[in-house]
C-alpha positions in Angstrom: 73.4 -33.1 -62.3 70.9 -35.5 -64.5 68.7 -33.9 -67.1 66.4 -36.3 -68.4 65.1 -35.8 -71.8 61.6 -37.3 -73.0 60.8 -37.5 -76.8 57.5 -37.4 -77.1 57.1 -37.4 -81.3 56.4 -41.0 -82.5 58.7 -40.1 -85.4 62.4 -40.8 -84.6 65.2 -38.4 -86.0 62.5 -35.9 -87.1 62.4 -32.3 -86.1 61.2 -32.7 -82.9 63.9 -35.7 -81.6 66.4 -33.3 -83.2 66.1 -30.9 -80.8 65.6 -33.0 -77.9 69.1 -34.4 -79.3 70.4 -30.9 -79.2 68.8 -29.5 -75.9 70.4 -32.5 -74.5 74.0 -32.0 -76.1 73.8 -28.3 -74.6 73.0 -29.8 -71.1 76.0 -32.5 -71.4 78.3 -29.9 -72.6 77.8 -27.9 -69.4 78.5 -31.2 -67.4 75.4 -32.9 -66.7 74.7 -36.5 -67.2 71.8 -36.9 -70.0 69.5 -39.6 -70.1 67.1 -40.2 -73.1 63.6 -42.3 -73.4 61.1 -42.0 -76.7 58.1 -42.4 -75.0 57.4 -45.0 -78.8 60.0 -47.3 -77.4 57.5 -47.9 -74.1 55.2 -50.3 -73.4 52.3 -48.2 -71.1 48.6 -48.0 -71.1 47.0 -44.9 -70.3 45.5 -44.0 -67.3 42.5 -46.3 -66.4 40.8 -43.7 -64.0 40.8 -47.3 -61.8 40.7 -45.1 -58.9 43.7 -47.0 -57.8 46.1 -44.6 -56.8 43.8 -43.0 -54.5 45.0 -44.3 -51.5 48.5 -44.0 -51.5 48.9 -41.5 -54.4 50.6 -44.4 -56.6 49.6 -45.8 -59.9 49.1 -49.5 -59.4 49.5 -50.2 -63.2 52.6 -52.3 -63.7 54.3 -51.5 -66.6 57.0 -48.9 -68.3 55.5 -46.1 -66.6 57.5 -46.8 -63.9 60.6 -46.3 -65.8 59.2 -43.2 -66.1 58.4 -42.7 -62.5 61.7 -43.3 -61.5 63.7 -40.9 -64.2 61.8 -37.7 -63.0 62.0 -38.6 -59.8 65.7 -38.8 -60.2 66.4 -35.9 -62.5 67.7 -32.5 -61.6 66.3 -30.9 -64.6 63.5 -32.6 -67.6 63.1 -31.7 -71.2 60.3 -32.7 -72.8 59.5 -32.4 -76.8 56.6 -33.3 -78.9 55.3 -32.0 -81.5 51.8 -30.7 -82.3 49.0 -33.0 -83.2 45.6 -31.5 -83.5 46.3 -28.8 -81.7 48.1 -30.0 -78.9 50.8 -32.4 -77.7 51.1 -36.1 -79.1 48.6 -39.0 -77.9 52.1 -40.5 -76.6 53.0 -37.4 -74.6 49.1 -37.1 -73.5 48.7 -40.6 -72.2 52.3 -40.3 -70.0 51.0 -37.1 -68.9 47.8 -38.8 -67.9 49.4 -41.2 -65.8 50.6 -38.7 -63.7 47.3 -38.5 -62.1 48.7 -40.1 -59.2 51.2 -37.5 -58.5 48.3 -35.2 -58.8 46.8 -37.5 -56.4 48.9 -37.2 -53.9 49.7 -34.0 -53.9 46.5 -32.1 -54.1 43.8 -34.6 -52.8 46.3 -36.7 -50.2 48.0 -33.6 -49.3 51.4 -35.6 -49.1 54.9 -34.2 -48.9 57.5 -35.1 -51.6 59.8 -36.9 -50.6 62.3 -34.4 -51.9 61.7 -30.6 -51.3 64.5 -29.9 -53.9 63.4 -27.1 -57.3 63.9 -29.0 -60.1 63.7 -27.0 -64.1 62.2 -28.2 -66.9 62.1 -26.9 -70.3 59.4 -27.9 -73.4 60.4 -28.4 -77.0 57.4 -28.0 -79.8 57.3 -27.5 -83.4 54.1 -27.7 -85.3 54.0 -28.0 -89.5 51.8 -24.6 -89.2 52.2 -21.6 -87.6 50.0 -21.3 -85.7 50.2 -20.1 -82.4 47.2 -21.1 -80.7 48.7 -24.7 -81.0 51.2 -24.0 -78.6 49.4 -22.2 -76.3 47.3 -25.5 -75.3 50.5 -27.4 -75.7 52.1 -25.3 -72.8 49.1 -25.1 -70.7 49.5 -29.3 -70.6 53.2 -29.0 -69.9 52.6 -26.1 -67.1 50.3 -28.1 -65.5 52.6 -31.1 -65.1 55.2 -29.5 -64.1 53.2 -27.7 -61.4 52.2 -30.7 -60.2 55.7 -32.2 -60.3 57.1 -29.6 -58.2 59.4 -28.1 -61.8 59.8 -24.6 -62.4 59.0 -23.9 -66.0 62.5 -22.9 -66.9 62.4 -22.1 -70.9 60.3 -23.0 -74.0 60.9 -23.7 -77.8 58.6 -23.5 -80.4 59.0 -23.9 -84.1 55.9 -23.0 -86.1 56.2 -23.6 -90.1 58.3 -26.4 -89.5 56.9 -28.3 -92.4 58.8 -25.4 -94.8 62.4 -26.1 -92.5 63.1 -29.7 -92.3 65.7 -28.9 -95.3 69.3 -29.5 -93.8 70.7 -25.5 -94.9 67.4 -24.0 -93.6 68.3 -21.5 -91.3 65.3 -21.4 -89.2 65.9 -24.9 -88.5 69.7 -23.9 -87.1 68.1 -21.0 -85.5 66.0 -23.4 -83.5 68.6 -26.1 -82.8 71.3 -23.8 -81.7 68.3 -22.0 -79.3 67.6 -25.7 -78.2 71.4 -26.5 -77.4 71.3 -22.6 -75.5 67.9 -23.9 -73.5 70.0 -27.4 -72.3 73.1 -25.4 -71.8 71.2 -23.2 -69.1 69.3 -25.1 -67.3 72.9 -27.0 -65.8 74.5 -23.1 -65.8 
């Protein structure tokens, strides 16, 4: 089994890359093979709305997207983590997203099989500096949404308001949330 982890914060080794780290340490200890891409370390536009995948339900952009592409396409399970920018997921996370529009494409507007009828889980990581719930509400809705149109089954959620007041190393709702992110990986091989 693959899970594929996607970091969406364009901080490494913050919060939010932390429990990615640990989400996929709980997967890999349960046997799984982990992959890991920082969606910072990619070289994509976003989408163009060139109208180009509308034939064949496949973006004709040429660049690390289809990296991308390829990874979910091969993964058993995905766990994404971002965390919240004006209300909602990161521009990096947003414009990835976006580029799925093709996928969309060819699912709801081609009406084309995938090429894999297999269930596939995914799980979304979030922590925000407030608390403020809201903020993740429109951060799942995004998520749900691509999964749906990925064919994943939303599997499990994490999110971390106040995180602003836990990035200290002995804060225990920071261990809280990391051991719940290692228990989210862990189950989604189990």
């Amino acid at each position: 089994m693959t899970v594929f982890g996607i970091g969406g914060s364009p901080r490494k080794d913050g919060l939010t890359d932390n429990l990615l780290d640990k989400a996929l340490a709980g997967a890999g200890s349960a046997g799984a093979v982990v992959k890991k891409l920082i969606l910072n370390d990619l070289d994509f536009k976003p989408c163009l709305d060139c109208g180009g995948c509308g034939k064949k339900g496949v973006c004709v952009i040429d660049d690390d997207m289809r990296i991308l592409y390829r990874e979910f396409e091969s993964a058993d399970a995905v766990i994404i983590a971002s965390p919240i920018f004006f209300g909602s997921v990161t521009a990096q996370l947003k414009a990835m997203i976006d580029r799925f529009q093709s996928a969309w494409v060819s699912k709801y507007v081609l009406r084309k099989a995938r090429a894999s009828e297999r269930r596939r889980k995914g799980v979304f990581l979030c922590a925000a500096g407030q608390d403020n719930r809201k903020y993740f509400e429109n951060a799942r809705q995004i998520i749900r949404i691509l999964f749906a149109t990925l064919d994943i089954d939303y599997a499990g959620e994490l999110f971390l308001g106040g995180s602003s007041n836990v990035k200290a190393k002995n804060s225990k709702k920071k261990e809280a949330a990391l051991k719940k992110a290692f228990e989210l990986g862990r189950a989604l091989v189990e």
